[in-house]
N, CA, C and O atoms as a printed pandas DataFrame, in Angstrom:
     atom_number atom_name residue_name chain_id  residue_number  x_coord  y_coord  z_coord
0              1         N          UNK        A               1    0.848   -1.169    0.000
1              2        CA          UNK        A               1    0.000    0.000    0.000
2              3         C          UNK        A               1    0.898    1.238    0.000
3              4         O          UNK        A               1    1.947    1.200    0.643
4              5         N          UNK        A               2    0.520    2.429   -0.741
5              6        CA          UNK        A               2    1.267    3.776   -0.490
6              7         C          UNK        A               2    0.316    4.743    0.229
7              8         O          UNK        A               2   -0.788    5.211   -0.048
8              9         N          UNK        A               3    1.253    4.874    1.365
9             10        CA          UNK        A               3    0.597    5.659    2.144
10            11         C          UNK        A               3    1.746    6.931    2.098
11            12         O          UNK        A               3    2.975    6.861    2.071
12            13         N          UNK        A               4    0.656    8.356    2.100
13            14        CA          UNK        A               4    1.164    9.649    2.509
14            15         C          UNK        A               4    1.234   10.121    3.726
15            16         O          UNK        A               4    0.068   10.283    4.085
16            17         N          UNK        A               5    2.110   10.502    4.751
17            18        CA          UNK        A               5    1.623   10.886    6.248
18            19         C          UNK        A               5    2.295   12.414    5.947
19            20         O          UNK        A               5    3.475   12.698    5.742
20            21         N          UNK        A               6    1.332   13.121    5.988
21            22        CA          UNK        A               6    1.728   14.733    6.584
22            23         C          UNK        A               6    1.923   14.827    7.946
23            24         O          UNK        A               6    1.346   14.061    8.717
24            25         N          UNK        A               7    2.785   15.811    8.374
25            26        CA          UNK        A               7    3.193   15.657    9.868
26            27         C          UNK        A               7    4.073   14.563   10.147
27            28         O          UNK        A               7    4.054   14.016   11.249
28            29         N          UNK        A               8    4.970   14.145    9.074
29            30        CA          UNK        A               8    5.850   13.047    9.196
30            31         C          UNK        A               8    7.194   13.002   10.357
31            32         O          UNK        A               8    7.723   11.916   10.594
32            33         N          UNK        A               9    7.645   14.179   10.993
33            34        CA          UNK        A               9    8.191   14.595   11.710
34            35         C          UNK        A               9    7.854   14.541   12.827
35            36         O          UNK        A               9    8.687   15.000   13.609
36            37         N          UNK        A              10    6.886   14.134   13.293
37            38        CA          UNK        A              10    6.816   14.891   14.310
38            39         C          UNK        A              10    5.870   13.310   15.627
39            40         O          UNK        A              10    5.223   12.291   15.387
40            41         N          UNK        A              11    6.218   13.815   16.551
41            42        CA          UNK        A              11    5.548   12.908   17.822
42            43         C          UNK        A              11    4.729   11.592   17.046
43            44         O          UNK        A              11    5.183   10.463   16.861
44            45         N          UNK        A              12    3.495   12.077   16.694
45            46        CA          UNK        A              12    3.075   10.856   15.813
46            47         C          UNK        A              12    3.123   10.383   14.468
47            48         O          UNK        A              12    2.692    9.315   14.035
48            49         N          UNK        A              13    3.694   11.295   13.866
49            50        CA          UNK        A              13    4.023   11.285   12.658
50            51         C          UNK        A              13    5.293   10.164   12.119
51            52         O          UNK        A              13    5.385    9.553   11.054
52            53         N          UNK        A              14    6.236   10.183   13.367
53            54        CA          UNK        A              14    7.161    9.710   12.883
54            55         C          UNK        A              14    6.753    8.225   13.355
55            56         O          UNK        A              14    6.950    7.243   12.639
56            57         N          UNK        A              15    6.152    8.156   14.664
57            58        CA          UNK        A              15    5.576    6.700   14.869
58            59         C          UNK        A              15    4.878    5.784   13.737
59            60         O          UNK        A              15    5.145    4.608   13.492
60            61         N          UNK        A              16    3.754    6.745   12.996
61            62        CA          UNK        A              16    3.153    6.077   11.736
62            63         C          UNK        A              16    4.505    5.655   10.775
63            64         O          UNK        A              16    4.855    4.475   10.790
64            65         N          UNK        A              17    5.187    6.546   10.018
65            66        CA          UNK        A              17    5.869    6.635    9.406
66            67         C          UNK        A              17    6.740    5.055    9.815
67            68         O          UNK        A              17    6.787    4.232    8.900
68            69         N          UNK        A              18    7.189    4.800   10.734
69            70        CA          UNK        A              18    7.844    3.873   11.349
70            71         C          UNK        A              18    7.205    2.541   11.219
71            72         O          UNK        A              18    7.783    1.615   10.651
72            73         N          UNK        A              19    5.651    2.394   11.899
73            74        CA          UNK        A              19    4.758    1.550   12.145
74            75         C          UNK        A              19    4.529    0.891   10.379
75            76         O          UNK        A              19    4.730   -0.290   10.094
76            77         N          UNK        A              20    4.147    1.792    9.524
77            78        CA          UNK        A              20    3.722    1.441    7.895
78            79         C          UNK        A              20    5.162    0.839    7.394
79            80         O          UNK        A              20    5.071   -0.204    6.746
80            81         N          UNK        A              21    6.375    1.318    7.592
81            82        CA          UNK        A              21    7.122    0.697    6.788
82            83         C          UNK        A              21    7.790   -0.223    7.532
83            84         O          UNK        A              21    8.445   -0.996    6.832
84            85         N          UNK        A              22    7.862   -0.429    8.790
85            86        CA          UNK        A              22    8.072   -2.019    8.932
86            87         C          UNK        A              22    7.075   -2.977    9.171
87            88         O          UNK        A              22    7.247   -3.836   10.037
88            89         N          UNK        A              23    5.642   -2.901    8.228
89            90        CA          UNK        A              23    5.355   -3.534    8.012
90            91         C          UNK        A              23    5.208   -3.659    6.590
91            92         O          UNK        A              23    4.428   -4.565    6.293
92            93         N          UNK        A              24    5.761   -2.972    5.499
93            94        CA          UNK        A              24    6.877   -2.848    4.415
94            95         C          UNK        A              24    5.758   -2.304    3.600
95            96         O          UNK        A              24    5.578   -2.900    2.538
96            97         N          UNK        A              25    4.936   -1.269    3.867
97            98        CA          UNK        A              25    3.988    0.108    2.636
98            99         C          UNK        A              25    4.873    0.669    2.435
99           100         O          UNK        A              25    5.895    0.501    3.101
100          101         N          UNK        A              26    4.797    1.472    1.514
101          102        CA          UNK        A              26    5.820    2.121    0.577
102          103         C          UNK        A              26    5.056    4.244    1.580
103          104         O          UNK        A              26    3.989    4.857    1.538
104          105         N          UNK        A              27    5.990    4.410    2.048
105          106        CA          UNK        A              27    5.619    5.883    2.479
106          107         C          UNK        A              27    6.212    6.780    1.987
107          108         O          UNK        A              27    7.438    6.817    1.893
108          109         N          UNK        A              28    5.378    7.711    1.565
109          110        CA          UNK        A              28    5.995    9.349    1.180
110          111         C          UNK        A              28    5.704    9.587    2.692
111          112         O          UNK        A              28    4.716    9.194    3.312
112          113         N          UNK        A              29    6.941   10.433    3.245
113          114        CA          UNK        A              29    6.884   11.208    4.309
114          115         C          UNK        A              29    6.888   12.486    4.157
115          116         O          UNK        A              29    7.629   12.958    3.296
116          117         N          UNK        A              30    5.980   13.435    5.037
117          118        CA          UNK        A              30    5.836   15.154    4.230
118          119         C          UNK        A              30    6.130   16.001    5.353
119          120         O          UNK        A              30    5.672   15.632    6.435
120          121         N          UNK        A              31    6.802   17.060    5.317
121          122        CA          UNK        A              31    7.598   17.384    6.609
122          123         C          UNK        A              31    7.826   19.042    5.701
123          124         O          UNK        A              31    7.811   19.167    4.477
124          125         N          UNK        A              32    8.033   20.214    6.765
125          126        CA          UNK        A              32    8.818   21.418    5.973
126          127         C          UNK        A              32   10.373   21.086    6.279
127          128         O          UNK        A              32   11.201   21.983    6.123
128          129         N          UNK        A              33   10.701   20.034    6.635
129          130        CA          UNK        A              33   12.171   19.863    6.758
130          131         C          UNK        A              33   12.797   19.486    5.377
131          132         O          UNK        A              33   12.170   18.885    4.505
132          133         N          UNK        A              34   14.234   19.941    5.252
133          134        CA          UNK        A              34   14.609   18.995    4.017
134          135         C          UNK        A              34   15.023   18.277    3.571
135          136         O          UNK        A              34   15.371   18.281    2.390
136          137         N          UNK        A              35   15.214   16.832    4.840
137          138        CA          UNK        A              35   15.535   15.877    4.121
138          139         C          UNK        A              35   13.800   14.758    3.812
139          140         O          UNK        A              35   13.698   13.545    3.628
140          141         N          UNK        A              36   12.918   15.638    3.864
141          142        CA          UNK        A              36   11.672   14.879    3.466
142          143         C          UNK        A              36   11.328   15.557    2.681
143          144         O          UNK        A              36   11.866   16.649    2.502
144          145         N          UNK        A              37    9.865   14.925    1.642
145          146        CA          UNK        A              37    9.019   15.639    0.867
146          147         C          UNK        A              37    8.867   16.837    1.044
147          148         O          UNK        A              37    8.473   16.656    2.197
148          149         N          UNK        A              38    8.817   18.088    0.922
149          150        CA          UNK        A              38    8.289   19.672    1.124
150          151         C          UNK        A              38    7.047   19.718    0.933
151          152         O          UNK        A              38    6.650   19.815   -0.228
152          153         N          UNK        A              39    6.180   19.665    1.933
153          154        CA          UNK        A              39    4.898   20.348    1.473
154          155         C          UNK        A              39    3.726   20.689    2.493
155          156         O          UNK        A              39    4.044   20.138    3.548
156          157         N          UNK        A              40    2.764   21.213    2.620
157          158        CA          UNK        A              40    1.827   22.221    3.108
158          159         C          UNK        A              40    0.645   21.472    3.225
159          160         O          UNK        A              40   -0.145   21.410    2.283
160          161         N          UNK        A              41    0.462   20.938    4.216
161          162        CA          UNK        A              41   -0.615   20.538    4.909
162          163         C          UNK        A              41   -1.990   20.651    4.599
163          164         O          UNK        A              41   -2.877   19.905    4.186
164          165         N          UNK        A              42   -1.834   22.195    5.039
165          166        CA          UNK        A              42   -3.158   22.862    5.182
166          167         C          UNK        A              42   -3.045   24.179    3.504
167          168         O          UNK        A              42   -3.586   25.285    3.485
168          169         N          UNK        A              43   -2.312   23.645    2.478
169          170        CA          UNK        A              43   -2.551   24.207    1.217
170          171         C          UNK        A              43   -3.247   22.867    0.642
171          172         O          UNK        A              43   -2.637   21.802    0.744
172          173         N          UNK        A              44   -4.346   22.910    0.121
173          174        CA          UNK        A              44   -4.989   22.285   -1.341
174          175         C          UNK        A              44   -4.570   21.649   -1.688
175          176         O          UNK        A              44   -4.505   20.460   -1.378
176          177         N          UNK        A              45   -3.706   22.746   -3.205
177          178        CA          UNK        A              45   -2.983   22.338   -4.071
178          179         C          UNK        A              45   -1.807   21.508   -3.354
179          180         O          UNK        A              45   -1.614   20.536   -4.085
180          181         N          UNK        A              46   -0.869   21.448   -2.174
181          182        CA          UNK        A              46   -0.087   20.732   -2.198
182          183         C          UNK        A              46   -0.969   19.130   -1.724
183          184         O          UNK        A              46   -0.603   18.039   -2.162
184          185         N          UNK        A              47   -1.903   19.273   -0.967
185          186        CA          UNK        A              47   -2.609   18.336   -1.090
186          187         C          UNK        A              47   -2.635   16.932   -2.435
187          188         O          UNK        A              47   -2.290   15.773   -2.665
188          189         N          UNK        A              48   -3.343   18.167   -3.012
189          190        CA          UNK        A              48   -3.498   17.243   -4.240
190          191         C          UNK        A              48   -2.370   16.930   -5.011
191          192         O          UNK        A              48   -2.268   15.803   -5.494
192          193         N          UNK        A              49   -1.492   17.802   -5.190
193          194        CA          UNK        A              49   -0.633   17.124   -5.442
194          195         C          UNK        A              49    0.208   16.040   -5.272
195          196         O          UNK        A              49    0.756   15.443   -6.199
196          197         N          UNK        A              50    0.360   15.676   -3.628
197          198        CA          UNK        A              50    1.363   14.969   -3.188
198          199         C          UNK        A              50    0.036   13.692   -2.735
199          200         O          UNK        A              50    0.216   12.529   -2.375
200          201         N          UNK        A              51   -0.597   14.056   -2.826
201          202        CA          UNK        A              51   -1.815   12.660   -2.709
202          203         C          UNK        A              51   -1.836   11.528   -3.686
203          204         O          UNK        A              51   -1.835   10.319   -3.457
204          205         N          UNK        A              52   -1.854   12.150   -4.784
205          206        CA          UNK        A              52   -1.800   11.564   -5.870
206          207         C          UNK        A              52   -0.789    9.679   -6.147
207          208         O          UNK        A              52    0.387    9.372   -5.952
208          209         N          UNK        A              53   -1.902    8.924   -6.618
209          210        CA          UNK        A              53   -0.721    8.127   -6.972
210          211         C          UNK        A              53   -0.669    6.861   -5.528
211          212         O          UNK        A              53   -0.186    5.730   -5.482
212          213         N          UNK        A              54   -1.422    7.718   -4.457
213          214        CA          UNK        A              54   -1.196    7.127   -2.959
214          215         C          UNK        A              54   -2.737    6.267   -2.715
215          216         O          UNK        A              54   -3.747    6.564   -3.352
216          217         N          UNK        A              55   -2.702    5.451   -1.948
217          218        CA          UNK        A              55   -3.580    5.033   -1.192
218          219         C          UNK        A              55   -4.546    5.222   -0.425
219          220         O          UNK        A              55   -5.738    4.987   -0.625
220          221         N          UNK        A              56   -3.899    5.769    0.714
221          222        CA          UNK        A              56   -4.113    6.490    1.774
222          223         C          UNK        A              56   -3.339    7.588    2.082
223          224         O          UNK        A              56   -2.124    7.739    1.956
224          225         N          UNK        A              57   -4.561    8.667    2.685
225          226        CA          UNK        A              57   -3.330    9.692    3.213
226          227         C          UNK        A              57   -3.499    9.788    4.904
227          228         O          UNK        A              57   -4.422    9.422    5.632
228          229         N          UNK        A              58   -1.979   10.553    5.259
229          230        CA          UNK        A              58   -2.495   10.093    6.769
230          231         C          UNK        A              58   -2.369   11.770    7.414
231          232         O          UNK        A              58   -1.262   12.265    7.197
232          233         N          UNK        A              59   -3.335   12.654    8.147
233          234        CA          UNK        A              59   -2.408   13.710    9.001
234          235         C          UNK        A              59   -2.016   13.726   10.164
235          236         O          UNK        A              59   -2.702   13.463   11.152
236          237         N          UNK        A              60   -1.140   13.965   10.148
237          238        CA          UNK        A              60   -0.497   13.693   11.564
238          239         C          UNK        A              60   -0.027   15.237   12.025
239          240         O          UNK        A              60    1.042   15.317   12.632
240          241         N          UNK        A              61   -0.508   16.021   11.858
241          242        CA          UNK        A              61   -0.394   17.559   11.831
242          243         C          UNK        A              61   -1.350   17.849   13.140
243          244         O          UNK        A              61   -2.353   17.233   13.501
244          245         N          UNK        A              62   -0.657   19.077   13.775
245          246        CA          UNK        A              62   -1.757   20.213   14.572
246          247         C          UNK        A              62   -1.314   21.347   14.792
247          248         O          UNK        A              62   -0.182   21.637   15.179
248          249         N          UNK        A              63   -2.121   21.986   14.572
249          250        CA          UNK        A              63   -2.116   23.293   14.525
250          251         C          UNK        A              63   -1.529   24.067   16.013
251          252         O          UNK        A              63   -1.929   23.619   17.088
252          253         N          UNK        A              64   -0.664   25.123   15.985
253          254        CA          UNK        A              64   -0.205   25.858   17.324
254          255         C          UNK        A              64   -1.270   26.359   18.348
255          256         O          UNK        A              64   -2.306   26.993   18.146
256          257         N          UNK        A              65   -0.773   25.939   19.394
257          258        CA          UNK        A              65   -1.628   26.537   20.946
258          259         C          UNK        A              65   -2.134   27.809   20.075
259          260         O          UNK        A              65   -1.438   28.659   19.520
260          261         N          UNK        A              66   -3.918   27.661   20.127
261          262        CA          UNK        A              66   -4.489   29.058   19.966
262          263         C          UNK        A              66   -5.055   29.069   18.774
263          264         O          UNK        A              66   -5.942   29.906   18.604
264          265         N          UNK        A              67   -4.737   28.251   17.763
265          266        CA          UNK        A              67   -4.990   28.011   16.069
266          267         C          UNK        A              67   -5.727   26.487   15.986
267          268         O          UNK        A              67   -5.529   25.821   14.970
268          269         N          UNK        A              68   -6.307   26.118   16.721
269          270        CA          UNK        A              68   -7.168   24.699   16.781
270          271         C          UNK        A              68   -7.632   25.265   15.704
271          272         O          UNK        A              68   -6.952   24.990   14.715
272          273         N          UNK        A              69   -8.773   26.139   15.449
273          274        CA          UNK        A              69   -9.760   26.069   14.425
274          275         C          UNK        A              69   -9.328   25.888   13.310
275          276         O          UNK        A              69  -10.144   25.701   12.408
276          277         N          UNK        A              70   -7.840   25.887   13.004
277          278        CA          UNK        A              70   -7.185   25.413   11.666
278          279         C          UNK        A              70   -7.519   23.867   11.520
279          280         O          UNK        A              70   -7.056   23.568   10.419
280          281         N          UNK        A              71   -7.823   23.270   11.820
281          282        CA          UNK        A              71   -7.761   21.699   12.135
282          283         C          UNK        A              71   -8.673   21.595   11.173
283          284         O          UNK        A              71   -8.512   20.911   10.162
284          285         N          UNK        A              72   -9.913   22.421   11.490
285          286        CA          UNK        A              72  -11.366   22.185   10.406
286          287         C          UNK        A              72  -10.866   22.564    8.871
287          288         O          UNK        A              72  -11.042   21.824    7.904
288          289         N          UNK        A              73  -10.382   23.519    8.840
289          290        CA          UNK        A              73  -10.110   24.041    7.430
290          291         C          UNK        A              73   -9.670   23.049    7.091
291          292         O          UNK        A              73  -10.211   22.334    6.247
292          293         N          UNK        A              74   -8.359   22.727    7.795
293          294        CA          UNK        A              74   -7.578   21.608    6.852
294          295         C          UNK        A              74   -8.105   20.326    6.607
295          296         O          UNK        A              74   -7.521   19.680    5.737
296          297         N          UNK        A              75   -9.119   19.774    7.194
297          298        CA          UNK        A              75   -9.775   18.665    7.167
298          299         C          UNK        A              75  -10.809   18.773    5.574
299          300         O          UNK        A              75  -10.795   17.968    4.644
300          301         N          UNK        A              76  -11.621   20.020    5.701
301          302        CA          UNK        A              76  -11.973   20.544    4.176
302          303         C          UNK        A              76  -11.311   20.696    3.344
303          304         O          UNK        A              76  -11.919   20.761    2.275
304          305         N          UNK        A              77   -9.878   20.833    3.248
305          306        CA          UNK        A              77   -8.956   20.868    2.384
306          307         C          UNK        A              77   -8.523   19.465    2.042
307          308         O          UNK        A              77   -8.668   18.982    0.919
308          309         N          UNK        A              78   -8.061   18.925    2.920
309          310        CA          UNK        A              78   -7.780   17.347    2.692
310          311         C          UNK        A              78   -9.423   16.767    1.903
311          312         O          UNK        A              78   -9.197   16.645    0.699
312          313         N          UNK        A              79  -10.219   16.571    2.073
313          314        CA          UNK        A              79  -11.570   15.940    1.711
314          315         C          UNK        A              79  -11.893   16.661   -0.013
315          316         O          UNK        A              79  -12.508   16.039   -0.880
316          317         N          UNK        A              80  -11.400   17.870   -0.174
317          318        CA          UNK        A              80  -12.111   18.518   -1.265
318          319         C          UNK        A              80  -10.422   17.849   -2.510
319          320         O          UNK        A              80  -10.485   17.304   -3.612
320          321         N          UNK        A              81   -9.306   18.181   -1.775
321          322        CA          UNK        A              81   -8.015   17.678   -2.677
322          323         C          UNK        A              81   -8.126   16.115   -3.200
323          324         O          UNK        A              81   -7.910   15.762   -4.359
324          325         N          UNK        A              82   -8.603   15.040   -1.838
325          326        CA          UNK        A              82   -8.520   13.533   -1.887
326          327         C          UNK        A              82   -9.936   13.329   -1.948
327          328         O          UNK        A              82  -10.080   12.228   -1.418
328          329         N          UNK        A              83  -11.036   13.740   -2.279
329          330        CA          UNK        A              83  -12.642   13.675   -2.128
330          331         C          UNK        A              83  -12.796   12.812   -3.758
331          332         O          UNK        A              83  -12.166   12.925   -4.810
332          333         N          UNK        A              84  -14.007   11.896   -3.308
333          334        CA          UNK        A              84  -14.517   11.233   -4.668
334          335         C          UNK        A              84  -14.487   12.142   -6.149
335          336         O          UNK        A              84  -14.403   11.783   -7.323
336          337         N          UNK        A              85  -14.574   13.189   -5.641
337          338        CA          UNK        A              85  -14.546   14.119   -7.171
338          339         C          UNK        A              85  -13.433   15.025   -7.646
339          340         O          UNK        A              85  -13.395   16.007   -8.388
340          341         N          UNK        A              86  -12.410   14.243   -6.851
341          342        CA          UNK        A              86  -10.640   14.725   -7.511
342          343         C          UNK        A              86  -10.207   14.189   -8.304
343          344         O          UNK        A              86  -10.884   13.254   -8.735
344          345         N          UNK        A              87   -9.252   14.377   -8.765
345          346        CA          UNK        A              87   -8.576   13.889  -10.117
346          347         C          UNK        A              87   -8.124   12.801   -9.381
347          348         O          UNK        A              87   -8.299   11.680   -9.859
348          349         N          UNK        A              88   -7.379   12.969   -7.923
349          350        CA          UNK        A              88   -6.949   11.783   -8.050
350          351         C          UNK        A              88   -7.481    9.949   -7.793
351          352         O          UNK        A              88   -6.699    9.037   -8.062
């Protein structure tokens, strides 16, 4: 299976990341760091882009003390990028 985990860095992120490939899925890991994928969570377009091609996607993202309500957006963003009526 190819799985995408956004938030690949991080507390649970890296646990998934860990957990999927030793049980041997093929993972894109997505991180603003650079020795991983580059890309934006809570943008769309990087959404869809880096979805593509994948299985499953996973977030493992949260938003900073005070910015919870980002959580929703990005959940509409993820659903409208990876939603039955995307390209991908």
């Amino acid at each position: 299976m190819r799985i995408l985990v956004f938030g690949a860095t991080g507390a649970v992120g890296s646990r998934v990341v860990n957990e999927a490939t030793s049980r041997g899925h093929q993972v894109t890991a997505v991180s603003r760091g650079p020795q991983f994928v580059r890309g934006d969570a809570s943008d769309p377009d990087d959404v869809a882009r880096l979805s593509a091609g994948h299985d499953v996607v996973i977030s493992a993202t949260r938003p900073q003390p005070g910015r919870e309500d980002e959580l929703v957006q990005t959940a509409k963003d993820y659903s409208s990028a990876c939603g039955p009526n995307s390209s991908n």
